[in-house]
N, C-alpha and C positions, 0 to 999 in steps of 0.2 A: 837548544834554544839559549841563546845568551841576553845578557841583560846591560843596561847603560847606568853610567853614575856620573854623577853633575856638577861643578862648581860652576856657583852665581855670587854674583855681586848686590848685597840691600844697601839703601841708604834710608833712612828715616821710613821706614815700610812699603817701600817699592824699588823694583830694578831698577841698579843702578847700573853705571860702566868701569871699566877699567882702565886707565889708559894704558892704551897700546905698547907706550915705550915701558911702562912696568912692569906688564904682564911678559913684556919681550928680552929683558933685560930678569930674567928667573929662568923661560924659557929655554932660551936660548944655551944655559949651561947645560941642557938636557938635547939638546935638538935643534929641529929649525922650524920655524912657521912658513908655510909657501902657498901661495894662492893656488888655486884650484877653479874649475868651472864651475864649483857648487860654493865655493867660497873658501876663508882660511881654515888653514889644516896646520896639525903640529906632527912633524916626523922626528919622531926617538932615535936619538942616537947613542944611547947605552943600554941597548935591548927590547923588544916589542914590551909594550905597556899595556897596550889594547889594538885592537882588531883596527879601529880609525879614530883618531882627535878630533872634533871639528871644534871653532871656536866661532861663538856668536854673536856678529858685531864687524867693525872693521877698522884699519888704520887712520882713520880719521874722527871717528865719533868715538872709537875706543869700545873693548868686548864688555859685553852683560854677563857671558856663560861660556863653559866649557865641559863638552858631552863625551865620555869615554864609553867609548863603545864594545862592550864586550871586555872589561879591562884582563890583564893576562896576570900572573902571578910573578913579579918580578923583584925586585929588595930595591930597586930604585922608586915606582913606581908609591910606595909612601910617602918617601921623602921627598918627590914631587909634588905632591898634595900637599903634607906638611908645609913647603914653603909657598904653597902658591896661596894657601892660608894663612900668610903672615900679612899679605896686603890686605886694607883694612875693609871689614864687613865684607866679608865672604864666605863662603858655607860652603863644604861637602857635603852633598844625598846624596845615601844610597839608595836604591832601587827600591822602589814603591813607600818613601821616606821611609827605609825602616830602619836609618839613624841620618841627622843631620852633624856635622863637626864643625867647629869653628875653633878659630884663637883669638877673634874679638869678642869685646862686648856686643852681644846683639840686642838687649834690651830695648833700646828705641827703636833700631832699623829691622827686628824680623819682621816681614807682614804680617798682618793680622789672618789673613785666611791662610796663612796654613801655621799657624798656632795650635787648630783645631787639631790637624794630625798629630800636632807635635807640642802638646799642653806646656812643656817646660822646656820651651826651646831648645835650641845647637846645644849641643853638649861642647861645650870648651875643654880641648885636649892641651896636652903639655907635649908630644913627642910623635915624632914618624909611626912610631906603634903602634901610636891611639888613632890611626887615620881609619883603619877597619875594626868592626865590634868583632870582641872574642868572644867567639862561641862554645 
């Protein structure tokens, strides 16, 4: 049984978007994004990351999220997160929030409902490392 981890986008306490050309201009040093008949997908091209990419949103309103599915155990596969955490208010959860990441300020933009899971917000990382909790 596998499990999915998430980057999203808050702005002032609700989903925001990303634009296309930012998220594609990070991407793209990693891979390629290609439409598909269930929508955009990201395909790795420095080794499997996870099982399927999808991304939530499209090239014209710009992505809200990005759903990794099953991720795989790779040394790139941080530093992909790490930088896609560099554009502003964005969060990594992992699976059943059992850590949220960030490298902004989230104070104004976390939402309010899910605070409750997560009383002291995103933990703000400094490095690729910090992208998964060590156990």
């Amino acid at each position: 049984m596998g499990y999915k981890v998430y980057l999203h986008k808050f702005e002032n306490g609700d989903s925001a978007s990303i634009p296309y050309d930012e998220l594609l201009r990070i991407l793209q040093k990693y891979g390629e994004v290609v439409e598909r008949g269930f929508g955009l997908e990201f395909i790795s091209q420095v080794g499997d990351i996870a099982d399927s990419v999808s991304l939530t949103g499209n090239a014209d309103t710009g992505i809200t999220g990005i759903t990794f599915d099953r991720p795989i155990s790779n040394p790139r596969f941080p530093e992909i997160i790490y930088e896609l955490l560099g554009l502003p208010n964005t969060c990594f959860f992992g699976p059943n929030l059992e850590f949220v990441h960030t490298r902004s300020e989230m104070n104004e933009h976390y939402p309010q409902g899910l605070v409750e899971h997560l009383p002291d917000g995103p933990k703000k990382i400094a490095s690729p490392a910090d992208t998964w909790p060590h156990t």
